[in-house]
N, C-alpha and C positions, 0 to 999 in steps of 0.2 A: 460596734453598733449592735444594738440589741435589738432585735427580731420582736415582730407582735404576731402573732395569729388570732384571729377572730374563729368561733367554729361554733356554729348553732347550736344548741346542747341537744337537738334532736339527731344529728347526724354525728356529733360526738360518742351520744351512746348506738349508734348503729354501727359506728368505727367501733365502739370499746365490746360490741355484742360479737362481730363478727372474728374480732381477735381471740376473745376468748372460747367461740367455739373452732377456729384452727387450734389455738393452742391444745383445747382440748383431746381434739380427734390426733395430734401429732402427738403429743401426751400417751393416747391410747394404742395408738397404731404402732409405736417406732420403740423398739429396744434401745439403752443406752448407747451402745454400738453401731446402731443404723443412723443414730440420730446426723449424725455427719452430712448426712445425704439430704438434710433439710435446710442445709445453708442459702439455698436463693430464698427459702420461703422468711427464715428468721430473718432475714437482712431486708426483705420488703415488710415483713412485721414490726424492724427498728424503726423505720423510716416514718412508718404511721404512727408507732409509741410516740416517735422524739414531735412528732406534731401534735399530739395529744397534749405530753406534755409542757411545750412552750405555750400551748393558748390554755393551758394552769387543769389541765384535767387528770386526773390522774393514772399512773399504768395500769392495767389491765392487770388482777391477782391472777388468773390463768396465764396468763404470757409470763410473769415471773419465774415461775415454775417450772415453765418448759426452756424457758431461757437459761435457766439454773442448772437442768438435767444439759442440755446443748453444750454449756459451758465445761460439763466438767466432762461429758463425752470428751472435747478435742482434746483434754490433758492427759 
């Protein structure tokens, strides 16, 4: 069954405004190596990406970025 979301485009971009200024300040704040320590924050930033993008908006370029640094932190 496929999922619909509806999201106002006002509150879409207060959700995509608000991701990108964590991702940012976590971008700025957190060494490669500390980033580990950001896992409850990244896992409730998925949870509003993957809502963004089921009602068709798109991910937030700032959370990519820091998602990307996250990512290779844990390897």
């Amino acid at each position: 069954m496929i999922s619909t979301v509806v999201i106002h485009p006002d509150l879409a971009q207060a959700i995509t405004d608000v991701i990108n200024e964590l991702s940012s300040e976590l971008d700025l704040h957190y060494e490669d190596s500390d980033l580990v320590a950001t896992a409850p924050t990244m896992e409730k930033m998925d949870r509003l990406v993957a809502i963004l993008l089921t009602a068709g908006y798109p991910c937030p370029e700032a959370y990519k970025h820091i998602l990307e640094r996250y990512h290779k932190s844990l390897n």
